[in-house]
C-alpha atoms as one frame of an Amber mdcrd trajectory, in Angstrom:
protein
 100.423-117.272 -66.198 100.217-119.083 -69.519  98.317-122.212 -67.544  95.062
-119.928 -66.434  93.602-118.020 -69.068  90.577-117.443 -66.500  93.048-115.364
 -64.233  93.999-112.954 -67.688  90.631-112.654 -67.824  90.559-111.503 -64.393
  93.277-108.951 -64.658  92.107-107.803 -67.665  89.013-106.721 -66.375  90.975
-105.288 -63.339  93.008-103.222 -66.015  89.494-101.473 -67.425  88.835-100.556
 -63.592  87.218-103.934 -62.360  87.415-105.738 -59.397  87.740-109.542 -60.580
  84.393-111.187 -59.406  82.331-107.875 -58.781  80.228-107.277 -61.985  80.252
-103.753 -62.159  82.441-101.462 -64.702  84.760 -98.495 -63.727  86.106 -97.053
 -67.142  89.596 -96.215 -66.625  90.572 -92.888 -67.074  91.595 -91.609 -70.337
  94.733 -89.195 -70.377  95.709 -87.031 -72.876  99.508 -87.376 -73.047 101.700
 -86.789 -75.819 102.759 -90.263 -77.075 107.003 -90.311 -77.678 108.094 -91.325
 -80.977 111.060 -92.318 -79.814 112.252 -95.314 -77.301 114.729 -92.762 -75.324
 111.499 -90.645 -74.849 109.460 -93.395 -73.885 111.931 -94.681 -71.190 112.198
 -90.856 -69.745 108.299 -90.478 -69.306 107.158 -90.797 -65.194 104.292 -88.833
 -64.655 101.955 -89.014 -61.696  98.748 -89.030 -61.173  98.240 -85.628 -60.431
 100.745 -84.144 -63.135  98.596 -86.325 -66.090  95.297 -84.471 -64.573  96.838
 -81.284 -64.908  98.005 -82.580 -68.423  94.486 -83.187 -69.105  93.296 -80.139
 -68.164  95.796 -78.419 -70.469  95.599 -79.740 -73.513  92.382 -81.428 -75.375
  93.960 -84.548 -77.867  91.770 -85.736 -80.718  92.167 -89.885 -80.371  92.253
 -90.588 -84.521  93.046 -93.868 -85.990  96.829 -92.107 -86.601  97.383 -91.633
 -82.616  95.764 -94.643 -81.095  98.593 -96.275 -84.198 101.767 -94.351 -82.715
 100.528 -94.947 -79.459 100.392 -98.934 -79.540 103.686 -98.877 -81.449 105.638
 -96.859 -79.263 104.378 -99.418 -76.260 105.467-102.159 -78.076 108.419-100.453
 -79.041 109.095 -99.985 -75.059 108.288-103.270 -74.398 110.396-105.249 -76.713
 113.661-102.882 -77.864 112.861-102.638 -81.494 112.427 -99.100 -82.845 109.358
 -97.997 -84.349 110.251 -97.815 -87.550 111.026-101.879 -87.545 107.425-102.706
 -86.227 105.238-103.450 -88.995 101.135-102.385 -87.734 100.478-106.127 -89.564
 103.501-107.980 -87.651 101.711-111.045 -85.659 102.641-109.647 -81.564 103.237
-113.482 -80.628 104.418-115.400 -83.558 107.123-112.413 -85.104 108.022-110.354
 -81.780 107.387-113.430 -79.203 104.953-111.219 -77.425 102.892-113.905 -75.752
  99.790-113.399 -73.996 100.590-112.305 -70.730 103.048-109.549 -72.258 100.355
-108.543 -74.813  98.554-108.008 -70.706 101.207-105.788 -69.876 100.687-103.722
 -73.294  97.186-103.255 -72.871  97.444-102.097 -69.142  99.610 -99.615 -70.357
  97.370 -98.823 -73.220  94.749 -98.226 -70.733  96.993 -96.200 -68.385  98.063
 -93.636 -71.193  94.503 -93.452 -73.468  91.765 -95.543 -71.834  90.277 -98.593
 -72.953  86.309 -99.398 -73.652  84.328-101.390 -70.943  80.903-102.780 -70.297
  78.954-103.168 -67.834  77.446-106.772 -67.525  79.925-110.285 -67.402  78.583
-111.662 -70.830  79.844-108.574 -72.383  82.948-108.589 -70.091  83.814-112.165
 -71.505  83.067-111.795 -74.751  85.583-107.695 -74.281  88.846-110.447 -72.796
  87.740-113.227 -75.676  88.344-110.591 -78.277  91.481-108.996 -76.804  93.005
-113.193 -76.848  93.227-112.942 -80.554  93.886-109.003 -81.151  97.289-110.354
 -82.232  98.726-107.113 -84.207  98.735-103.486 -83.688  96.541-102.752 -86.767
  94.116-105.389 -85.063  94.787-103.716 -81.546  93.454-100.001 -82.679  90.432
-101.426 -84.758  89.441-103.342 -81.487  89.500-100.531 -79.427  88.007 -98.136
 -81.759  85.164-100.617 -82.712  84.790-102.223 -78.624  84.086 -98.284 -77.922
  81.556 -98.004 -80.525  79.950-101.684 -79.216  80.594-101.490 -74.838  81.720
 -97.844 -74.366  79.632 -95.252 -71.836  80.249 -93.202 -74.050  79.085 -91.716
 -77.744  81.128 -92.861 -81.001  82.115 -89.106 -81.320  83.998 -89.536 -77.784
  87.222 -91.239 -79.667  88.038 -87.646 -81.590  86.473 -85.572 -79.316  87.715
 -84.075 -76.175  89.321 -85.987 -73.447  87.204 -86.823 -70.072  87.666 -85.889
 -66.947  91.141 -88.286 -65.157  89.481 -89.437 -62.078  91.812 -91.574 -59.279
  92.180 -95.570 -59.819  89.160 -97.230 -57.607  90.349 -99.647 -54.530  89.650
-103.345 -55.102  87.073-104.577 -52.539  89.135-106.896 -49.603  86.716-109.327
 -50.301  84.027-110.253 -53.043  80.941-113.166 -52.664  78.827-114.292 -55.210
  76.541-117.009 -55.322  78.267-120.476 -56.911  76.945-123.670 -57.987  78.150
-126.732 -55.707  81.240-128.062 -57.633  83.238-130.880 -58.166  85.628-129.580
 -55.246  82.846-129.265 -52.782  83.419-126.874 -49.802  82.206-123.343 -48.920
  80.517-121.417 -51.426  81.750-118.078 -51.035  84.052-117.310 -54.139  86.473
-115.768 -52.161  89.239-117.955 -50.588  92.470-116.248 -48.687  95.329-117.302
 -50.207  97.244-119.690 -47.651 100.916-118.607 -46.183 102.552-121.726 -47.521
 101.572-124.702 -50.073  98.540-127.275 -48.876  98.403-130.884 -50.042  94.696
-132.194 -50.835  93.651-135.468 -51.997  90.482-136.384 -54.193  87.683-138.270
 -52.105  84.267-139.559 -53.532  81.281-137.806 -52.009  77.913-139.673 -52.526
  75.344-137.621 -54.396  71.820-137.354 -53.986  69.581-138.042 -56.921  69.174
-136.224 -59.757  66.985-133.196 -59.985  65.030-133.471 -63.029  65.199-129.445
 -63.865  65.167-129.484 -67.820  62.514-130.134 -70.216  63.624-133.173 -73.230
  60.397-132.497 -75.259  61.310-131.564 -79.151  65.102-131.468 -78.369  67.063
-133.298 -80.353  70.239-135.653 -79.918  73.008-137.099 -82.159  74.309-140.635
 -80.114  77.410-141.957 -81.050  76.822-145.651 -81.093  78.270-147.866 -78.583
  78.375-150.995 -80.213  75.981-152.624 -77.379  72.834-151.474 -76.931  73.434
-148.573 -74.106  72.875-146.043 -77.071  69.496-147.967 -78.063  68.148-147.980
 -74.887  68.931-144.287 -74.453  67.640-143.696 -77.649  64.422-145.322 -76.513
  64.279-142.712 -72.918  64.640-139.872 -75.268  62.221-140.789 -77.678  59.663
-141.523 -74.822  60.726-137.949 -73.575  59.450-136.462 -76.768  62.961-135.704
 -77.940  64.353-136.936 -81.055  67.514-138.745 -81.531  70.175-139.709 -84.697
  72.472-142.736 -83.560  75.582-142.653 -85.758  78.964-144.323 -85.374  82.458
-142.802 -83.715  83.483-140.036 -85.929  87.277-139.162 -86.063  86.392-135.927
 -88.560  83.170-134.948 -88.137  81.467-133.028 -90.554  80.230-129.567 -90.539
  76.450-130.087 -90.853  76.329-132.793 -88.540  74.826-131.032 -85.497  73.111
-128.839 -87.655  69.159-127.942 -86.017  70.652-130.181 -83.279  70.374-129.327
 -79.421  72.724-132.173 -77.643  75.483-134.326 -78.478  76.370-137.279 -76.013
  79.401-139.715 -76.929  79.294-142.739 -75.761  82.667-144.583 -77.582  84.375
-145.812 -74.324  81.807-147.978 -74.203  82.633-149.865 -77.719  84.053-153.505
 -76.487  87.261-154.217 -77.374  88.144-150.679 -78.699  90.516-147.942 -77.026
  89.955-144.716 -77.640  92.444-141.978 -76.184  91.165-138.883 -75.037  92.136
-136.655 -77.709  89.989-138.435 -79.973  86.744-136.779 -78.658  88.333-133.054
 -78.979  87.173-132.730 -82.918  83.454-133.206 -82.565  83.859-131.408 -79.016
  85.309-128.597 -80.604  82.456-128.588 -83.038  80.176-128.876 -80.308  80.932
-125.846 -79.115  81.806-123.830 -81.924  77.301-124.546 -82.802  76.267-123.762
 -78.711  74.815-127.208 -78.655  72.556-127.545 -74.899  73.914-130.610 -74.123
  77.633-132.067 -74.524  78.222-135.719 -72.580  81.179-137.963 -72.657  80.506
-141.032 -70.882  84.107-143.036 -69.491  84.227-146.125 -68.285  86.426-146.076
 -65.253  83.721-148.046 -63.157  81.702-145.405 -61.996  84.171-143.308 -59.403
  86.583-142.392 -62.281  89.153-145.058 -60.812  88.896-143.399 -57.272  88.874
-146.578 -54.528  86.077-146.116 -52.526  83.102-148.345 -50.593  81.938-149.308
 -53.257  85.008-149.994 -55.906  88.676-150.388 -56.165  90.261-149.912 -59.369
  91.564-152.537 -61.606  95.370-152.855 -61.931  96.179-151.529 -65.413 100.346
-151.100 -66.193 101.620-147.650 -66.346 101.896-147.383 -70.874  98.390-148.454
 -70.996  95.315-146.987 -70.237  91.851-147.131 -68.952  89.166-146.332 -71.525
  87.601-142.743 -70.975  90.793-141.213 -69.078  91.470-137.238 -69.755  87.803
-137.008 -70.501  86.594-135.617 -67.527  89.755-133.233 -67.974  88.087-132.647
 -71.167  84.724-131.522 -70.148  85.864-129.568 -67.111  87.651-126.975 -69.876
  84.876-127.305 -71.869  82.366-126.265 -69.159  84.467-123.444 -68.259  83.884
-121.984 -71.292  80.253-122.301 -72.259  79.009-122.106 -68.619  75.545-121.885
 -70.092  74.889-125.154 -71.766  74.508-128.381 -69.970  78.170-130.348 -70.011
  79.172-133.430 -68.155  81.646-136.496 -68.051  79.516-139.420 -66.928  81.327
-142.276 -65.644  79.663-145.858 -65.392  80.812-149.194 -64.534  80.859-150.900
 -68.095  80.007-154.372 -66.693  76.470-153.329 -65.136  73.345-153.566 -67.668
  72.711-151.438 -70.598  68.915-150.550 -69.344  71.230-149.371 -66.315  73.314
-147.766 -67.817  71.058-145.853 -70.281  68.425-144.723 -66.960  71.418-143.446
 -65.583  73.111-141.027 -68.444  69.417-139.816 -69.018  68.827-138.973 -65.634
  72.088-136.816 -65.716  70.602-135.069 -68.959  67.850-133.719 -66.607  69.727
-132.255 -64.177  71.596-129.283 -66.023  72.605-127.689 -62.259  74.602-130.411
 -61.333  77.814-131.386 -60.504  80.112-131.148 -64.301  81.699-135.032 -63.732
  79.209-137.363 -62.378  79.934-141.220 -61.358  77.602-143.813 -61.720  78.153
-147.314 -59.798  74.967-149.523 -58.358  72.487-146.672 -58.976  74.525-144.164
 -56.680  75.860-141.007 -57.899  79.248-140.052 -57.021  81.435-136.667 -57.354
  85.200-136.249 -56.196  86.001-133.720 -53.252  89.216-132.142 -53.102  89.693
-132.443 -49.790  92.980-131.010 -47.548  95.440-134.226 -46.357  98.730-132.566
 -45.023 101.232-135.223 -44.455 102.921-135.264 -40.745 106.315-135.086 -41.855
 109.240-133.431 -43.340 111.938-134.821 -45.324 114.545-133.718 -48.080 115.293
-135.791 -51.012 117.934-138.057 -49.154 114.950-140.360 -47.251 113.847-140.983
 -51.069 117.146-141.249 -53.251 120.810-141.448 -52.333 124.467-141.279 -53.765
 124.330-144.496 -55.816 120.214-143.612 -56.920 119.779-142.535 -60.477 117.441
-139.847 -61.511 116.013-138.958 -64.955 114.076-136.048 -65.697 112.166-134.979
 -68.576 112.026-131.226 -69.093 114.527-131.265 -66.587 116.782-128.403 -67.627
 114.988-125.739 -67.702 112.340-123.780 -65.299 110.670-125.681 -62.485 111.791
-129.612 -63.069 115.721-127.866 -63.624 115.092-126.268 -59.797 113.970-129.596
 -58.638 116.805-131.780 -60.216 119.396-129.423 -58.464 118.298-129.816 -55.347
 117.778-133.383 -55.258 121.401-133.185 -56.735 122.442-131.120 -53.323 120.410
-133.037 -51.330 121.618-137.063 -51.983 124.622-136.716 -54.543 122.554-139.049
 -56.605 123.220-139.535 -60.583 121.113-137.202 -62.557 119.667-137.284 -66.152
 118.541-134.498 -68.057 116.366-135.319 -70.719 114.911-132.002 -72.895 113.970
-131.163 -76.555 117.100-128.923 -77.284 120.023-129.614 -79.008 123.339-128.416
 -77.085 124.914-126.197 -79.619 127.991-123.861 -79.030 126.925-120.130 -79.122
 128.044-117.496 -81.339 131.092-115.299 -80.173 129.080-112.424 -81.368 126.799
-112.902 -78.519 129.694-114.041 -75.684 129.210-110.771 -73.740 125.513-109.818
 -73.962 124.060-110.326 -70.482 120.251-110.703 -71.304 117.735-111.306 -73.849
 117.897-107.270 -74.348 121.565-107.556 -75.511 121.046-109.760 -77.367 118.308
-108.156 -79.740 120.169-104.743 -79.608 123.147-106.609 -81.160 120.951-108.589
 -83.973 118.601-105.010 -84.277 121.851-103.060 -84.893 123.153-105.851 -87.814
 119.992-104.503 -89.661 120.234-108.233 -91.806 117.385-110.120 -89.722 113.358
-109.304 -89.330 111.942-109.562 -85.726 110.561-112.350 -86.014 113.954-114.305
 -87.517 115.663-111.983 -84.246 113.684-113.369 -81.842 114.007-117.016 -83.403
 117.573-116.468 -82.292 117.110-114.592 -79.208 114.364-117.684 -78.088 117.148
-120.436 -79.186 120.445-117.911 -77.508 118.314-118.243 -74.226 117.272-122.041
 -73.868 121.037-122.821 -74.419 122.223-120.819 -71.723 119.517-122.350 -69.129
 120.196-125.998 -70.488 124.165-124.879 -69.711 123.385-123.366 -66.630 121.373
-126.371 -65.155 124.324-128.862 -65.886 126.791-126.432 -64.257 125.020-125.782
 -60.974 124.236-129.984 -60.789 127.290-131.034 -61.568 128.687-129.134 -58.278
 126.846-131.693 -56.742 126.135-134.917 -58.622 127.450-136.245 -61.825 125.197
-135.056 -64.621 124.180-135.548 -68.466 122.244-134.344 -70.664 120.237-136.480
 -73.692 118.548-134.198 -76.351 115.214-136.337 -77.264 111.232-135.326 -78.073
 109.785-137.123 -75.762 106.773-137.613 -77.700 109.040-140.017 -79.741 108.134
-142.882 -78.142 110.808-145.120 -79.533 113.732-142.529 -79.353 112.769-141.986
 -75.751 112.513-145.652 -74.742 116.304-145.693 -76.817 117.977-143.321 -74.165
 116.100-145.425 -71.050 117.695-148.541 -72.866 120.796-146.589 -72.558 121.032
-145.268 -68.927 119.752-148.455 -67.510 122.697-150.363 -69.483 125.453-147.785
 -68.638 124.373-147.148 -64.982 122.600-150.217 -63.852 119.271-149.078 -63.261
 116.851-146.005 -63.099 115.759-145.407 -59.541 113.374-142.149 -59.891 112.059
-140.857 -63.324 110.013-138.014 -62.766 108.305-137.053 -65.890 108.047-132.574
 -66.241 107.803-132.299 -69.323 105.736-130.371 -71.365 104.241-127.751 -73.155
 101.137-125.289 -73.035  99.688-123.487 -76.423  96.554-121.996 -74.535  93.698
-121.046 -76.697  90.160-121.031 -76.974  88.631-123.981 -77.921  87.036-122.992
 -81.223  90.936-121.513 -82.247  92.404-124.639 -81.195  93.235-127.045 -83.897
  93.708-130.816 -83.631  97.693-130.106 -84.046  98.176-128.282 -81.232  96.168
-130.230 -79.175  97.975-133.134 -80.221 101.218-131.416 -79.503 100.149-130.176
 -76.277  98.818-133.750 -75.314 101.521-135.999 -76.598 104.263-134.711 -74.226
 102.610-135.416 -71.497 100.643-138.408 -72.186 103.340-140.440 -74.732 105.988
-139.663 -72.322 104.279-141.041 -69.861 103.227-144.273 -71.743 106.608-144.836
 -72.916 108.467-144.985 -69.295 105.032-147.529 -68.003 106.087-149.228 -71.437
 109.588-149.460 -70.828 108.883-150.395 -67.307 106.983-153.329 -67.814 108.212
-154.536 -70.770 112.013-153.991 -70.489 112.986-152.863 -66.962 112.137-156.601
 -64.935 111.732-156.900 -61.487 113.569-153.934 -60.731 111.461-151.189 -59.168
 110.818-147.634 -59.814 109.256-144.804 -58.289 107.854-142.711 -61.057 106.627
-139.036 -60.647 104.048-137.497 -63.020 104.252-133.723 -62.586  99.814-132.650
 -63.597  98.574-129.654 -63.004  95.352-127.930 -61.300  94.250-127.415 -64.689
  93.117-131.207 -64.769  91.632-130.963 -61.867  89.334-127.785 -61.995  89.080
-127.098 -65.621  90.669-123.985 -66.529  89.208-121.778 -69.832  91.519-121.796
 -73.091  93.284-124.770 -71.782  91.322-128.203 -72.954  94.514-129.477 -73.944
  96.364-129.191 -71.337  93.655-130.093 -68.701  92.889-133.319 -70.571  96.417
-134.291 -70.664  97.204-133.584 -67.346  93.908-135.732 -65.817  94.957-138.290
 -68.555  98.130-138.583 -66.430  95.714-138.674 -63.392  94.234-141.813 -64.494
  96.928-143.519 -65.617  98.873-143.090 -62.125  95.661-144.100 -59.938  95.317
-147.407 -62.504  98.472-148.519 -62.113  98.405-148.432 -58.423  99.030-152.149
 -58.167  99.938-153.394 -61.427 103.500-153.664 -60.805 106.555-153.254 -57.675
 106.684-149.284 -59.381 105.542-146.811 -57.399 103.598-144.209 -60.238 102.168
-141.124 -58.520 100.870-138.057 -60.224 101.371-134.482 -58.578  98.803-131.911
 -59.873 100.360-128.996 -58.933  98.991-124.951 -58.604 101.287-122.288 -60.706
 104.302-121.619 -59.350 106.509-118.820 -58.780 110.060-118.103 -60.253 109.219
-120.309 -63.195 109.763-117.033 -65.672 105.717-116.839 -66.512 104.125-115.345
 -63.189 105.300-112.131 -62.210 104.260-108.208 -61.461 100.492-107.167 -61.545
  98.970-110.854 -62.372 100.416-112.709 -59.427  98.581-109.797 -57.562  95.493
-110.408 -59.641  95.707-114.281 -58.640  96.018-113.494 -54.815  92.826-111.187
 -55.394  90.992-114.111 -56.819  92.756-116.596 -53.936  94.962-118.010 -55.808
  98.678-117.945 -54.354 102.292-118.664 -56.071 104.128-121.550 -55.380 107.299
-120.578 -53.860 109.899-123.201 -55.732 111.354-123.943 -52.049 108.198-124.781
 -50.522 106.796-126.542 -53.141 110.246-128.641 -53.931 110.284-129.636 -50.174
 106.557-130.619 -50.782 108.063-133.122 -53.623 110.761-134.313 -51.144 108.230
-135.573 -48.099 105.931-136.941 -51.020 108.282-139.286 -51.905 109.399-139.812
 -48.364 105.911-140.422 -46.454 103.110-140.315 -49.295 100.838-143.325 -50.156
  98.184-142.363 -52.405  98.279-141.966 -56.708  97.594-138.597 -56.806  97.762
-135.479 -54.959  97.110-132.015 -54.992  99.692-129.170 -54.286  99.160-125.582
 -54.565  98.764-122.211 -52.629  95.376-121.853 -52.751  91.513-123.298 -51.078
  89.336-125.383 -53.402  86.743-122.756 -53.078  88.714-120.276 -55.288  87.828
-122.344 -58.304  84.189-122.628 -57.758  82.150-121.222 -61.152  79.611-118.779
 -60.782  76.569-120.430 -61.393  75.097-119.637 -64.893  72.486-122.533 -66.317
């Protein structure tokens, strides 16, 4: 799935013969078979494992440059319906032929079962194999990988690749179960790796757990910091601890572009612009110098929030402060932030630090110092009245079932964005079925009439075979149209199967227009009276790394979620009175864990986190966020990788259970935000690494 680059990894490394989680290498075997040069050829090849050893046996094939070329192509060919001769070696796989990442998965398994792939035999190597294969991005780029990884990782000599071909052996048998030593985590528990993957979908809640103190581990002494400035005197006084820990420290004010040199002979980084009175600064703000963070293996990366110390979490010691739905508390997404970060440079030293901003700078300053000591501990820390808190996910099943008519009813009105298509389109039908209610379909898309040419192709396939045949269009301008044929259809589909049930229509807006979106809320409420449920699905994911992630796609990635969001607590407070709504943020695990190659997404989707436990309060609307595991059905989870998730303990949503989930939420939930997904906290606990 697109949302958990960490599970690629995963069944990556389970394609070159490795059991996710184990540490040791298996090379997969390399057979020497004849590569077809044709797609009807390709389609008519099933060999077994036993006829490919006798294959081997046979015939001895000299892996050049020319036949590792012919055999990616004809793969890709197979894959995607376009001839050979139509695939240029330099075509981009994802931006011309719309082969994203978890196809390019599928290309490379079958790269590995036909010729073999390169391996290693240690986890740093490992990563740094899957970080490569992210951005091998064309079939020139694919064979120059493999022939250089095997020069690099391979067991065995340079000469191998045009030499004879080794011995097939059989595939190995994953291990039922795999333990491995992890570092207590945000999500507390067990701390065996290995979770089983539960029958059906379990609802957790986040709960503070009181820390001990720190435990001063790391040595300060000729390390040194940049500070950004706080505008108090929180970054003085640190500066002062640091200093008197023989490090040395640069305090410099909040950079939007930071340049290139600035952490230059530098060991730590530690922001502290939540802090700055009077000042808002929204999460994605703190990606840039983040991102350069990273990209120069700085020790030490610390965002400090101020949420009041339990990142808005009521607890013994705190209850949150009302804050309406389009605004925001200062700091939120940055623990979101930091928990991608950290799952990505597991070796250096990265926290969110929340404080109370109304205790004492000296306070204040002891207590972000103390957490630079203590590079084992928990990634997102909270500070309130000298105690150290983390949040628990912890398992709170709800007694009762319920469809969507004990929430909504015949005279309710709905409005969903990214409601018609893949998961929110599955929900809006049944809640259609369920109370007859008024639905409203808010998406990106333009409706547009299709072309006749394409009336009686069934699939995406047809489609391409009728623009490949044309011989006017490249692939990349073919699969512009196939991408475009397809959303039209599912938009189509979803008003046809709804409006069995419920009257139905469909607005065409980017909800990261704030004003255009608040426009068509104007416009329901004044046509239909009011807007009962809004549950907000939209969005987007553009996973990469975080030193290939620019500040544009992180800002498109964000915005949907969060300036959707902010525009219905806007419109809400502002324009929709006394009337109340129940509004439905739709987060994801991602927020909650961290998940490598998605900072983006997991700072958006705790952004939403904060904003729903804030407003908790503020107004007669009901806001509650739903961070939800990956779900099945939804078009991106299929085959060998929802395998490799179970191995790892992470199970599918089925779209039933998890939509009857949504139904009882709304019927017999309380709390802001909740956690739903097929899986145990303990199969997202790190391996420990500092």
């Amino acid at each position: 799935m697109r949302e958990m680059v960490a599970a690629q990894r995963d069944v990556m490394l389970s394609y070159f013969g490795q059991v996710p989680g184990s540490f040791t290498f298996e090379p997969r075997p390399v057979v020497a078979q004849e590569i077809p040069r044709r797609i009807e050829e390709a389609v008519a090849i099933e060999t077994s494992a036993t006829e490919l050893k006798e294959v081997a046996k046979a015939e001895k094939k000299v892996f050049t440059k020319e036949f590792l070329q012919e055999a990616v192509t004809a793969i890709v060919a197979e894959r995607t319906g376009y001839p050979p001769e139509m695939l240029d070696p330099s075509q981009d796989l994802e931006a011309d032929l719309s082969i994203d990442s978890i196809k390019r998965i599928e290309i490379l398994s079958e790269l590995a079962d036909r010729i073999g792939l390169p391996g290693a035999d240690n986890e740093d190597i490992q990563d740094q194999l899957i970080e490569e294969l992210s951005q091998v991005k064309t079939i020139s780029a694919i064979v120059d990988w493999i022939i250089d990884a095997a020069k690099r990782f391979g067991d065995v000599e340079e000469e191998a690749i045009k030499s004879e071909t080794p011995e097939v052996r059989e595939p190995q048998v994953p291990a039922a179960s795999i333990s491995r030593e992890v570092q207590p985590g945000p999500t507390g528990g067990s701390k065996d790796l290995t979770s089983e993957v539960p029958a059906k979908a379990k609802r957790f809640i986040l709960k503070l757990e009181e820390l001990g103190e720190c435990q001063s581990n790391v040595e300060l002494k000729d390390k040194s910091f940049v500070l950004i400035d706080d505008g108090r005197s929180i970054a003085l006084e640190l500066s002062t601890l640091l200093e008197e820990a023989g490090a040395k420290v640069n305090v410099i004010p909040p950079l939007v572009t930071p340049d290139e040199s600035l952490f230059d002979g530098i060991n730590g980084y530690i922001d502290l612009r939540s802090l700055i009175p009077g000042e808002r600064h929204i999460a994605k703000d703190f990606f840039p110098v983040f991102k350069l963070g990273v990209e120069k293996k700085l020790e030490w990366l610390v965002g400090v929030s101020a949420l009041g110390g339990t990142f808005g979490h009521p607890g013994a010691t705190t209850v949150p402060s009302n804050i309406p739905l389009g605004q925001f508390p200062q700091g939120a997404g940055l623990p979101g932030l930091m928990r991608a970060i950290d799952r990505e440079i597991p070796n250096s030293c990265v926290k969110a630090i929340d404080i109370d901003p109304k205790e004492e700078a000296q306070v204040i300053a002891k207590s972000v110092f103390g957490e630079l000591t203590d590079s084992f501990g928990s990634c997102c820390v909270g500070i309130k009245n000298s105690k150290r808190f983390q949040l628990d996910v912890v398992e709170a099943e709800l007694n009762d079932a319920a469809d969507f008519s004990s929430s909504i009813s015949k005279s309710s009105v709905v409005l969903l964005t990214g409601g018609a298509r893949g998961i929110t389109s599955l929900i809006a039908e049944q809640m259609a079925r369920d109370s007859g209610a008024t639905v409203i379909l808010v998406g990106r898309s333009e409706l547009q009439d299709e072309d006749a040419k394409f009336q009686n192709a069934q699939d995406e396939g047809e489609i391409r075979k009728i623009l490949i045949d044309e011989a006017i269009c490249s692939p990349k301008e073919i699969e512009s149209i196939v991408k475009a044929v397809k959303i039209q259809r599912e938009i189509k589909s979803t008003v046809t199967r709804i409006s069995k049930y419920s009257p139905v229509q469909y607005y065409s807006c980017d909800v990261r227009d704030e004003d255009e979106f608040a426009q068509i809320l104007d416009e329901v409420q004044a046509t239909l009276g009011s807007i009962d449920l809004i549950v907000h699905g939209a969005g987007v994911v553009e996973d990469k790394l975080i030193g290939d992630k620019s500040q544009e796609s992180f800002n498109r990635v964000f915005d949907t979620k969060v300036n959707g969001a902010k525009t219905i607590g806007n419109w809400l407070s502002e324009r929709n009175g006394t009337t109340a709504t129940t509004v439905v943020l739709f987060g994801s695990i991602s927020g909650v864990f961290g998940n490598k190659g998605q900072v983006d997404y997991a700072t958006a989707n705790d952004f939403l986190d904060a904003m729903a436990i804030f407003a908790k309060g503020a107004s007669a609307n009901r806001v509650i966020s739903i961070d939800w595991g990956p779900w099945a059905g939804g078009g991106m989870v299929y085959g060998e990788l929802e395998r490799e998730y179970e191995k790892r303990g992470v199970g599918l949503l089925d779209p039933t259970d998890a939509i009857s989930n949504l139904a009882s939420e709304l019927a017999f939930g309380s709390e802001s935000q909740v956690i739903v997904m097929r899986s145990n906290p303990s199969a997202f606990l790190k391996k420990a690494s500092r």
